[in-house]
OpenMM code with the backbone's topology and positions (N, CA, C; nanometers):
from openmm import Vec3, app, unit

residues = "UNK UNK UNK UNK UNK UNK UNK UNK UNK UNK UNK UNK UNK UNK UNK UNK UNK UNK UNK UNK UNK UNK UNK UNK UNK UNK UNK UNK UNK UNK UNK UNK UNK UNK UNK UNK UNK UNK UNK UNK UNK UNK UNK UNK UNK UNK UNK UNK UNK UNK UNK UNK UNK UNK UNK UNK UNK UNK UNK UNK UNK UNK UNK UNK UNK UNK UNK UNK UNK UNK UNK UNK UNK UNK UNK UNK UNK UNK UNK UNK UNK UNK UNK UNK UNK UNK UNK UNK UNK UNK UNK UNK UNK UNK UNK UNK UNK UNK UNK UNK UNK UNK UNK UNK UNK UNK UNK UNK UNK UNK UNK UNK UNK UNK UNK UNK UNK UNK UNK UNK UNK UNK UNK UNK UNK UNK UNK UNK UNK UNK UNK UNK UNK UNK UNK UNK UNK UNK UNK UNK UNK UNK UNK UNK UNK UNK UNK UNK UNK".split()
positions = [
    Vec3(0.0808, -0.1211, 0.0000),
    Vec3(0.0000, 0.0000, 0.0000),
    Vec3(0.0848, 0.1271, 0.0000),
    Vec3(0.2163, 0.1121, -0.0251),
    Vec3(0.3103, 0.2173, 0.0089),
    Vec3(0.3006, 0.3411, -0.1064),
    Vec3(0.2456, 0.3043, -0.2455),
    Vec3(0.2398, 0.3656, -0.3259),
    Vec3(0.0934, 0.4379, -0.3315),
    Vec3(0.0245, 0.3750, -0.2832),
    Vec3(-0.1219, 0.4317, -0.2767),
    Vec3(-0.1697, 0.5397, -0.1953),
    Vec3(-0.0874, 0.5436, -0.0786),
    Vec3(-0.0503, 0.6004, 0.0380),
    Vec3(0.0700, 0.7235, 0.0102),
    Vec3(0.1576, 0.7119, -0.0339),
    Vec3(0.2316, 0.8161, -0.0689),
    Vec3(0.1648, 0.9022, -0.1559),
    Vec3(0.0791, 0.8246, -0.2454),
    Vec3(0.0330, 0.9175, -0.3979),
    Vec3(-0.1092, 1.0812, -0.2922),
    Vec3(-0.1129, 0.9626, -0.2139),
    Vec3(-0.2730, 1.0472, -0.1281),
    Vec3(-0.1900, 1.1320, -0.0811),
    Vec3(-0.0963, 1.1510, 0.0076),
    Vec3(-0.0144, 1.1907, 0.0912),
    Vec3(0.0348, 1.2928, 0.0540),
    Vec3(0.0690, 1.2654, -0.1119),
    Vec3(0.1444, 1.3752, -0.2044),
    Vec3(0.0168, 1.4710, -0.2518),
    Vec3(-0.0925, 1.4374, -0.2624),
    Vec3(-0.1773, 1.5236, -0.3510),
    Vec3(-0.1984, 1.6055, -0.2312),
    Vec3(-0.2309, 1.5727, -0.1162),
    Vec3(-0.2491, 1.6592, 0.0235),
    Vec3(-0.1941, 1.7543, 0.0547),
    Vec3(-0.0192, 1.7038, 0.0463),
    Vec3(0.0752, 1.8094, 0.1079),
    Vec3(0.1538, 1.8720, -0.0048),
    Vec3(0.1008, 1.8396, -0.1893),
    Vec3(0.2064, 1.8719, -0.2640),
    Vec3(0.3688, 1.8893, -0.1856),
    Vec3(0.4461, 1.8121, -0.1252),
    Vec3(0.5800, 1.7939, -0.0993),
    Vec3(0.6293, 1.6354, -0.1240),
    Vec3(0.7029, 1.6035, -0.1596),
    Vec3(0.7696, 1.4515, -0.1588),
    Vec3(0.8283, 1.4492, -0.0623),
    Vec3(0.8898, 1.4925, 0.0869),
    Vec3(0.9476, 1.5155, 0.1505),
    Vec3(0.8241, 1.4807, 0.2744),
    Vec3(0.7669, 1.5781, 0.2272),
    Vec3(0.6514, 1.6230, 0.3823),
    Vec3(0.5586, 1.4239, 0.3531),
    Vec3(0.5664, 1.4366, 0.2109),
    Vec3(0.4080, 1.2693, 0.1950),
    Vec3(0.5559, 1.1589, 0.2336),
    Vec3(0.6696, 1.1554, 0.2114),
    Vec3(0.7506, 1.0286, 0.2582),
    Vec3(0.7182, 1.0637, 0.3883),
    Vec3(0.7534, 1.1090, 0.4870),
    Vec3(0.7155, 1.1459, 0.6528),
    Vec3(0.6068, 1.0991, 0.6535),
    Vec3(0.4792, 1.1475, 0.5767),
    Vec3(0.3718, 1.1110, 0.6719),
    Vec3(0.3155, 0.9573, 0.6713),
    Vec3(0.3754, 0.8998, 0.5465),
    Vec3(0.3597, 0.7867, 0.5136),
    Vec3(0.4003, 0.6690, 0.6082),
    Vec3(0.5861, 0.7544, 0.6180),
    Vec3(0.6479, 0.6611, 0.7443),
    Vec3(0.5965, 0.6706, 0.8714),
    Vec3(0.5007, 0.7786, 0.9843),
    Vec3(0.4510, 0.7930, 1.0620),
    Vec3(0.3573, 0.7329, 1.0613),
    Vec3(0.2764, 0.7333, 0.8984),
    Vec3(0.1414, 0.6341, 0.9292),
    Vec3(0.1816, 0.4631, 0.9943),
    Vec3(0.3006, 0.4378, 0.9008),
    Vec3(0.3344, 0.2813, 0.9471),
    Vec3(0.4205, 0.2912, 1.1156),
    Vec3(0.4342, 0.3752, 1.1429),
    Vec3(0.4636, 0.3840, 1.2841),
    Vec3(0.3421, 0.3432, 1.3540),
    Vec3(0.2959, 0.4153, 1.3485),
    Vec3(0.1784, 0.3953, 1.4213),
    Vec3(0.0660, 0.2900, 1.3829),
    Vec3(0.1020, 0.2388, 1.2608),
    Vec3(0.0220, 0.0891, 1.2497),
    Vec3(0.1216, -0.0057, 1.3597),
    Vec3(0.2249, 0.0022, 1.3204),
    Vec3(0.3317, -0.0951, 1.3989),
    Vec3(0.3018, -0.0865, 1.5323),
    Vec3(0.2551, 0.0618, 1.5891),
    Vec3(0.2523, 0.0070, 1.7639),
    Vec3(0.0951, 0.0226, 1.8231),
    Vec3(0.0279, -0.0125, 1.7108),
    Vec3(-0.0994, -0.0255, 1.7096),
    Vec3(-0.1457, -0.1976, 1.6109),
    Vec3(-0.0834, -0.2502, 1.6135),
    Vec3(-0.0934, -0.3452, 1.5797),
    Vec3(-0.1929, -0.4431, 1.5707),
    Vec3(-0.2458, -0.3967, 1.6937),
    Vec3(-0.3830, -0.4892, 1.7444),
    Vec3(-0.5291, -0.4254, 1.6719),
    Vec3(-0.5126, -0.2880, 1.6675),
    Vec3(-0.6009, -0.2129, 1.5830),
    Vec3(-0.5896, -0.2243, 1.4772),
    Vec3(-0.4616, -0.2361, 1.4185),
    Vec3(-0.5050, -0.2483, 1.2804),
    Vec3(-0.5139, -0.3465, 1.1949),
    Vec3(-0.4575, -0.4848, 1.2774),
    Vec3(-0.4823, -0.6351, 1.2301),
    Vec3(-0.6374, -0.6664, 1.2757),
    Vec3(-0.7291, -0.5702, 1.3712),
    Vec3(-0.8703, -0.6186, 1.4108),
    Vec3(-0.9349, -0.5440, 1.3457),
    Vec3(-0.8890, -0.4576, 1.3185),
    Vec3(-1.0154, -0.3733, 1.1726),
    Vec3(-1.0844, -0.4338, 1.0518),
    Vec3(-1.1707, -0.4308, 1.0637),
    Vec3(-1.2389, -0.4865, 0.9596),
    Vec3(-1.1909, -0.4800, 0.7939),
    Vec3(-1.1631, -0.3568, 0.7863),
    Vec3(-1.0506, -0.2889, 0.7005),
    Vec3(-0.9288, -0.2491, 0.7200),
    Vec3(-0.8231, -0.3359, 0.6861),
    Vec3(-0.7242, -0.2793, 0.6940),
    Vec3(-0.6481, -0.1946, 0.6440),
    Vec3(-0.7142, -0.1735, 0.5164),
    Vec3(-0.6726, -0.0488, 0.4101),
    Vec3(-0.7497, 0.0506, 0.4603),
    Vec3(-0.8536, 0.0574, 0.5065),
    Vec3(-0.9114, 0.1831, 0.5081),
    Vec3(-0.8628, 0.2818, 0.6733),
    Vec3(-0.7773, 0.1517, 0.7422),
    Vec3(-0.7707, 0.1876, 0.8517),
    Vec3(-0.6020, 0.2752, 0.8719),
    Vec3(-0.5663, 0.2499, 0.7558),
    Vec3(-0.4131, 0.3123, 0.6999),
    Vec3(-0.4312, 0.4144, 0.6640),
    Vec3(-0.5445, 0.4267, 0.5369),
    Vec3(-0.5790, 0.5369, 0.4728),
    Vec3(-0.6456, 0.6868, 0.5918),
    Vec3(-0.7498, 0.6198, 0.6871),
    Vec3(-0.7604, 0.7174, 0.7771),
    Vec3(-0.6662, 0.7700, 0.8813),
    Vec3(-0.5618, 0.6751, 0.8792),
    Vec3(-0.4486, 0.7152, 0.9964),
    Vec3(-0.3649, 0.8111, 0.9297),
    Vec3(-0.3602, 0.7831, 0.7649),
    Vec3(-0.3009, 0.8685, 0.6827),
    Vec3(-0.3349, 1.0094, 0.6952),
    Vec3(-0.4557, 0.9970, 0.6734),
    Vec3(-0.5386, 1.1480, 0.6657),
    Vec3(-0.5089, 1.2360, 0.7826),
    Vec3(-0.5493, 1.1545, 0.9553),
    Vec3(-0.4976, 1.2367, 1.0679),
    Vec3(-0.3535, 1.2715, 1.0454),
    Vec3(-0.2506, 1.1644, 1.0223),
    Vec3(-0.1306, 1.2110, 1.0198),
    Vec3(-0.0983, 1.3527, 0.9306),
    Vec3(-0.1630, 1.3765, 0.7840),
    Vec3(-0.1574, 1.4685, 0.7481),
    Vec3(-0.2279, 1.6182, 0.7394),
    Vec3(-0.3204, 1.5950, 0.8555),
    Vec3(-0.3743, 1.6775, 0.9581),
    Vec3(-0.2772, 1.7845, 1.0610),
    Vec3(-0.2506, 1.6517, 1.1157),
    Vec3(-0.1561, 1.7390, 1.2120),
    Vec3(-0.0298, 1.7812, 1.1615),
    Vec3(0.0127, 1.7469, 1.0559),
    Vec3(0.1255, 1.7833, 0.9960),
    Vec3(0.0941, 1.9281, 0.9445),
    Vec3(0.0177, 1.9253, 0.8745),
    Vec3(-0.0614, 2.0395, 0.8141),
    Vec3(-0.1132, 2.1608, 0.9397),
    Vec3(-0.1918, 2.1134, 1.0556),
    Vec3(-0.1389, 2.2144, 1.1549),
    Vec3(-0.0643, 2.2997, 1.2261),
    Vec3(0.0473, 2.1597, 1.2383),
    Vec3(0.1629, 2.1652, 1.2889),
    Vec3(0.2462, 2.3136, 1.2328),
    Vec3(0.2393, 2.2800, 1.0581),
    Vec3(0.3295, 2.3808, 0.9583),
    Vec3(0.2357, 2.5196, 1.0395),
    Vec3(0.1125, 2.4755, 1.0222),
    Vec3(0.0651, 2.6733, 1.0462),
    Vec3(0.0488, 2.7076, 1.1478),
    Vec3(0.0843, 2.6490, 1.2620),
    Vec3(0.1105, 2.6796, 1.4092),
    Vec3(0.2896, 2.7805, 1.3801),
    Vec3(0.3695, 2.6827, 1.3036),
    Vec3(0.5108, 2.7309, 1.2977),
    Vec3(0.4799, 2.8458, 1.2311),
    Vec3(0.4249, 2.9175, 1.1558),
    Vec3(0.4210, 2.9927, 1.0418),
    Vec3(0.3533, 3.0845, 1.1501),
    Vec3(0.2541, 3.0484, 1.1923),
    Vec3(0.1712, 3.1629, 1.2435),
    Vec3(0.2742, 3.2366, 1.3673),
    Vec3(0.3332, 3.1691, 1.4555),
    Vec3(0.3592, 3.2061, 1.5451),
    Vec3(0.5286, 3.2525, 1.5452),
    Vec3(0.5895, 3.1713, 1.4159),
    Vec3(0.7504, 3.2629, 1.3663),
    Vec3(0.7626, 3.2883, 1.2201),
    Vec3(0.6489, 3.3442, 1.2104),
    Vec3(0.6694, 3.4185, 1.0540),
    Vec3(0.7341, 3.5424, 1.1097),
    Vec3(0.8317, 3.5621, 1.0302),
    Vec3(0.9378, 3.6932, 1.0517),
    Vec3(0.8055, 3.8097, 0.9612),
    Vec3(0.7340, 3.7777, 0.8357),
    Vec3(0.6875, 3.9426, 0.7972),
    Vec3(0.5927, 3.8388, 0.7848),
    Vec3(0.4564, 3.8985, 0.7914),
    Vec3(0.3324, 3.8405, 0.7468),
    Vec3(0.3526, 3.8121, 0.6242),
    Vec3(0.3865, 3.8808, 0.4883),
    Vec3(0.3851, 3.8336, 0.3521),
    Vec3(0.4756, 3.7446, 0.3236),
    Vec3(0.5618, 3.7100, 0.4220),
    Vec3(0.6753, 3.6048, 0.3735),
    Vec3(0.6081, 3.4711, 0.4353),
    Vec3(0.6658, 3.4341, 0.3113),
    Vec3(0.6382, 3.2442, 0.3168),
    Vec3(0.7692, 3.1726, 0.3524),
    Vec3(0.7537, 3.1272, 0.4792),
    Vec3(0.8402, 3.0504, 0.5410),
    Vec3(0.8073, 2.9082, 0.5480),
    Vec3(0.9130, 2.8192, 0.4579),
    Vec3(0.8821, 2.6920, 0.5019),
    Vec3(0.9661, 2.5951, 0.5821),
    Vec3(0.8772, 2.5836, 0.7171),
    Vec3(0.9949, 2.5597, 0.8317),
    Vec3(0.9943, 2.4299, 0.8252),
    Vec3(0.8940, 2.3779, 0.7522),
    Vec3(0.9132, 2.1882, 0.7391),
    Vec3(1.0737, 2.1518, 0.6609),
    Vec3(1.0434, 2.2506, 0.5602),
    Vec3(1.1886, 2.2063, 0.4822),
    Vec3(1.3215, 2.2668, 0.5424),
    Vec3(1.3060, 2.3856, 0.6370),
    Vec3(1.4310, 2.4533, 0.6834),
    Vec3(1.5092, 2.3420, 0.8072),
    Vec3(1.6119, 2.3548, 0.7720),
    Vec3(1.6875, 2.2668, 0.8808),
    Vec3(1.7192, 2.3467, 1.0052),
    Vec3(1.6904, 2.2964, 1.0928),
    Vec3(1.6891, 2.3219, 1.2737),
    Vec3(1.7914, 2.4329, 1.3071),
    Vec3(1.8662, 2.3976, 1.2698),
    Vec3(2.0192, 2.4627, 1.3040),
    Vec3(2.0214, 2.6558, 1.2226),
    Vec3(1.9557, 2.6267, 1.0711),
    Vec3(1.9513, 2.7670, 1.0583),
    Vec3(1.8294, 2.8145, 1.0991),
    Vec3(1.7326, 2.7612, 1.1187),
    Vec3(1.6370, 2.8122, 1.1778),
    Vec3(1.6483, 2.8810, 1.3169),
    Vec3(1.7357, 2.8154, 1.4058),
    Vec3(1.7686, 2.8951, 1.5221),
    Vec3(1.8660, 2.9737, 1.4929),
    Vec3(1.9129, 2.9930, 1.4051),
    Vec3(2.0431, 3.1319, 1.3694),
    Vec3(1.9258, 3.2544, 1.3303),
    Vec3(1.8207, 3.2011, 1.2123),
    Vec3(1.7535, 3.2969, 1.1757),
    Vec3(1.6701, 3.3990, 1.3304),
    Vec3(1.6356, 3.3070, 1.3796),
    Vec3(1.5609, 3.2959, 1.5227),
    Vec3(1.6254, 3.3766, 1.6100),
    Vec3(1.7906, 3.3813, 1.5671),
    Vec3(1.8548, 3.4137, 1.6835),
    Vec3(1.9129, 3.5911, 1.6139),
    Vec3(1.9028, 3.5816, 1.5116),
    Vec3(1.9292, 3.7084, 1.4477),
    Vec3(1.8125, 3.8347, 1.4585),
    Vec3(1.6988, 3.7418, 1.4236),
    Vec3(1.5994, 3.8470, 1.4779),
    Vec3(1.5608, 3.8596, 1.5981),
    Vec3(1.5583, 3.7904, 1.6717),
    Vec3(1.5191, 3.8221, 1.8152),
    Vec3(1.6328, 3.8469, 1.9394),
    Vec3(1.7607, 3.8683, 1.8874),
    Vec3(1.8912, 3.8763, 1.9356),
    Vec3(1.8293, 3.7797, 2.0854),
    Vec3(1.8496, 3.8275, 2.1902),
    Vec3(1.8980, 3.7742, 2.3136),
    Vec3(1.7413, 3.6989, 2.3394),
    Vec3(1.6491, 3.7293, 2.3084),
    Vec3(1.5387, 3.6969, 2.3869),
    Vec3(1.5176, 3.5635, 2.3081),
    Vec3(1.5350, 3.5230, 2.1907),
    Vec3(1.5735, 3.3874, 2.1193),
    Vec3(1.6304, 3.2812, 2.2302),
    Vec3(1.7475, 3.3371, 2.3172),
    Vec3(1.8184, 3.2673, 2.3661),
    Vec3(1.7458, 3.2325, 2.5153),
    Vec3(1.6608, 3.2831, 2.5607),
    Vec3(1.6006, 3.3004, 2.6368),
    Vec3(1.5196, 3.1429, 2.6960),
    Vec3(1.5286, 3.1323, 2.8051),
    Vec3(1.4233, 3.0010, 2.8651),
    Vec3(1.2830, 3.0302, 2.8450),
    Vec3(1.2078, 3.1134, 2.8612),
    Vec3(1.1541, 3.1557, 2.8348),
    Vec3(1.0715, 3.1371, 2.6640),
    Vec3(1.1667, 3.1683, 2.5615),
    Vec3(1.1633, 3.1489, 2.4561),
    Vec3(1.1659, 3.0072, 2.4280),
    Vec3(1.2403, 2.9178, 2.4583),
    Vec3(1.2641, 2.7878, 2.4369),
    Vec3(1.1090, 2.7476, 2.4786),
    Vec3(1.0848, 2.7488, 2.6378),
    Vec3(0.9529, 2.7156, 2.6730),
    Vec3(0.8229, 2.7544, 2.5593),
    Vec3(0.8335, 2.8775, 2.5046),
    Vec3(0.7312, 2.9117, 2.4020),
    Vec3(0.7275, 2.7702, 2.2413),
    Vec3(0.8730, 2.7623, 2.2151),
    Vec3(0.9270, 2.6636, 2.0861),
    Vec3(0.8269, 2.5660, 2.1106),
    Vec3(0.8310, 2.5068, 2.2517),
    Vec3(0.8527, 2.3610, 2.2753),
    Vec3(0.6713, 2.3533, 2.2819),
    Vec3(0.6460, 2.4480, 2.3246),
    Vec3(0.4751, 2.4194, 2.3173),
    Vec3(0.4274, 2.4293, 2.1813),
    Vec3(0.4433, 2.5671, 2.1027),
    Vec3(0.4368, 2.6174, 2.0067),
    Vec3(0.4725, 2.4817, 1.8385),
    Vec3(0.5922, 2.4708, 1.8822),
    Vec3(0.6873, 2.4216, 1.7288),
    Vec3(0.6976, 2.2361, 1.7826),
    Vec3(0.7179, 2.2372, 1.8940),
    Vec3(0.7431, 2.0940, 1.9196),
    Vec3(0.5286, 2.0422, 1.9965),
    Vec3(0.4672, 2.1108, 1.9959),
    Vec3(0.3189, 2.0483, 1.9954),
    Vec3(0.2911, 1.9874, 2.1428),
    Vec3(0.4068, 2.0946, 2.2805),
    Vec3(0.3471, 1.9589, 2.3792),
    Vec3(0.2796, 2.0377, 2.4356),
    Vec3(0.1618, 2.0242, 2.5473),
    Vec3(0.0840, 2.1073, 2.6257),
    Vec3(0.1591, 2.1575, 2.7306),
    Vec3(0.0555, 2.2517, 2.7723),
    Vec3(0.1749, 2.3647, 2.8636),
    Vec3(0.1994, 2.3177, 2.9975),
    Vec3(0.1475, 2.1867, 3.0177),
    Vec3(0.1406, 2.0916, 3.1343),
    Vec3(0.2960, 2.0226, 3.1214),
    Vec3(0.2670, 1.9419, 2.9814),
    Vec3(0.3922, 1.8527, 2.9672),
    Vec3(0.5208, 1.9862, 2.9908),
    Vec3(0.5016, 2.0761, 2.8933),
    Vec3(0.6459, 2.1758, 2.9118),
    Vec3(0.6476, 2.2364, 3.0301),
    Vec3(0.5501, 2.2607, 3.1166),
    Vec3(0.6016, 2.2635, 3.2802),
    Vec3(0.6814, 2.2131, 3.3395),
    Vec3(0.6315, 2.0402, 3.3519),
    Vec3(0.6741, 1.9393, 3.3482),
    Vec3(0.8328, 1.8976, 3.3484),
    Vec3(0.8349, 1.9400, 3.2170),
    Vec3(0.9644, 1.9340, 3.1767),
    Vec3(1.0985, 2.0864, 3.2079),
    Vec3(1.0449, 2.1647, 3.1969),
    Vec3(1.0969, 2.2759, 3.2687),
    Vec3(1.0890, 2.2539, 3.4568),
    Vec3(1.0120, 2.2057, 3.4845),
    Vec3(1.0439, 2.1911, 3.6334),
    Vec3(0.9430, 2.3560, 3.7401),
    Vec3(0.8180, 2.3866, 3.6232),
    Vec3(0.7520, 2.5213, 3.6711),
    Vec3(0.6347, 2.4827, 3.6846),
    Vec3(0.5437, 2.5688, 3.7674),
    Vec3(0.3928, 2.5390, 3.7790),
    Vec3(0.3296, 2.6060, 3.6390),
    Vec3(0.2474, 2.5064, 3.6402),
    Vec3(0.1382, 2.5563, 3.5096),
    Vec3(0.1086, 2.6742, 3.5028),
    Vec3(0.1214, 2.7602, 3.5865),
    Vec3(0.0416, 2.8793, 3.5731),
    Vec3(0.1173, 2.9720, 3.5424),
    Vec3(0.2920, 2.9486, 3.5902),
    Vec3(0.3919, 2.9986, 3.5211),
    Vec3(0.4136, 3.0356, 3.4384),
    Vec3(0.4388, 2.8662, 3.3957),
    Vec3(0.4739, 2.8538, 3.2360),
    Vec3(0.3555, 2.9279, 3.1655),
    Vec3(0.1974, 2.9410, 3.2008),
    Vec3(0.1140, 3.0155, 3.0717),
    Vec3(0.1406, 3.1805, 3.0828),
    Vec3(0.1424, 3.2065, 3.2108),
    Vec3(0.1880, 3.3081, 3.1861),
    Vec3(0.3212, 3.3721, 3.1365),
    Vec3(0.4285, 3.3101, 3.1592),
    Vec3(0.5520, 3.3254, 3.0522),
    Vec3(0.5062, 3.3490, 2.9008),
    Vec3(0.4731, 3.2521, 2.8637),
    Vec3(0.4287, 3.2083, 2.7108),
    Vec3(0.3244, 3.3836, 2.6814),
    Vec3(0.2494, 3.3697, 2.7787),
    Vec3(0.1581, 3.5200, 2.7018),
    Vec3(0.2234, 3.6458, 2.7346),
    Vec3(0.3251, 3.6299, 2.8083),
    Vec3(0.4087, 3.7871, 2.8140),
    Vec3(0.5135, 3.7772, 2.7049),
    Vec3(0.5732, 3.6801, 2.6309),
    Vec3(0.6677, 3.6767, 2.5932),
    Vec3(0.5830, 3.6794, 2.4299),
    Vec3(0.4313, 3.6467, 2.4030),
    Vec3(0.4122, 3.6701, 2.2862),
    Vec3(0.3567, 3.7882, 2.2674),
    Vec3(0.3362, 3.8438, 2.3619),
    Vec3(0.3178, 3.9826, 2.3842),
    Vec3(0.4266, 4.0326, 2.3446),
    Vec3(0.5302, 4.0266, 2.4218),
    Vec3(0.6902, 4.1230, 2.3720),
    Vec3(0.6995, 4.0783, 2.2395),
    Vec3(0.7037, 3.9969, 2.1825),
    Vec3(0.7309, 3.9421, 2.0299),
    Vec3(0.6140, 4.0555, 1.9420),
    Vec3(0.4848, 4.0025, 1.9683),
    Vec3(0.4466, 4.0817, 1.8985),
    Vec3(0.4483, 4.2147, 1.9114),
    Vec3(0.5063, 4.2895, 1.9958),
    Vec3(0.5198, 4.4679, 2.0072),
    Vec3(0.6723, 4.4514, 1.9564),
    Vec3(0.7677, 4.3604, 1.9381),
    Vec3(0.8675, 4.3757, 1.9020),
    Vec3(0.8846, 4.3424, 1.7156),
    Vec3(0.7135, 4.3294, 1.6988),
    Vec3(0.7441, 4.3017, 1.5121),
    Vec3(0.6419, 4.4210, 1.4853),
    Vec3(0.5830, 4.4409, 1.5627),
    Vec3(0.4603, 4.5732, 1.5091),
    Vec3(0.5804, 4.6931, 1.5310),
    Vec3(0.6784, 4.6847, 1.6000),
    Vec3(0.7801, 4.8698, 1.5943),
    Vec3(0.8618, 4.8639, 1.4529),
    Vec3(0.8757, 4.7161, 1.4046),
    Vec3(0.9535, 4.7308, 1.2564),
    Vec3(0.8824, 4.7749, 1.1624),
] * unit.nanometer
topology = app.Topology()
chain = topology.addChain("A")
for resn in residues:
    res = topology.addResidue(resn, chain)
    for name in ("N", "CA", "C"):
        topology.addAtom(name, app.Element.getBySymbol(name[0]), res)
């Protein structure tokens, strides 16, 4: 089904890049779902819909990144294809120090990496109420720091 599945994948996300990913995520998740998807009545159709969520959230995912680090509203940034490393140079050029910031990282990790502001508490070692309020002062400063350019 690998071809049937890529072809859907591709008409969705027009990328060969972004439909190989979602393809390989779909069989991830058949693999540790195994029991679901060998008891489905359909097993093609049960690929094909895992396909579709997968390229759901992928498709979110991109306009969560876009929405929340588009450098100019008219620019088209594509952060699926940008590699990590210049992305935090770009990141780090425009937002000089506050890029570098915990603070900032905490915003990424909810924002760009998709975890709730529970898990990135969590993982930062802060109370929930912290961490949301960090996150809304700091998109506050961001955005008064792209509306003065």
């Amino acid at each position: 089904m690998y071809r049937k599945l890529y072809l859907h994948a591709r008409n969705s996300l027009h990328d060969p890049h972004l439909s190989e990913e979602a393809v390989q995520e779909t069989a991830r998740i058949a693999c540790t779902s195994i029991d679901k998807f060998y008891g489905s009545p359909s097993p093609e159709g049960w690929l094909t819909k895992t396909l579709d969520y997968t390229i759901r959230n992928s498709q979110r995912h991109r306009y969560k990144m876009d929405r929340y680090l588009s450098l100019e509203p008219d620019l088209e940034v594509d952060f699926a294809a940008a590699d990590t490393e210049s992305t935090e140079i770009d990141l780090e050029m425009r937002f000089g120090d506050i890029a570098k910031s915990s603070d900032f990282m905490l915003l990424k990790r909810v924002v760009l990496d998709a975890y709730t502001v529970q898990e990135a508490a969590k993982e930062f070692g802060l109370p929930v109420e912290v961490c949301k309020k960090r996150i809304q002062r700091l998109r506050a400063k961001l955005r008064g720091m792209l509306q003065n350019e």
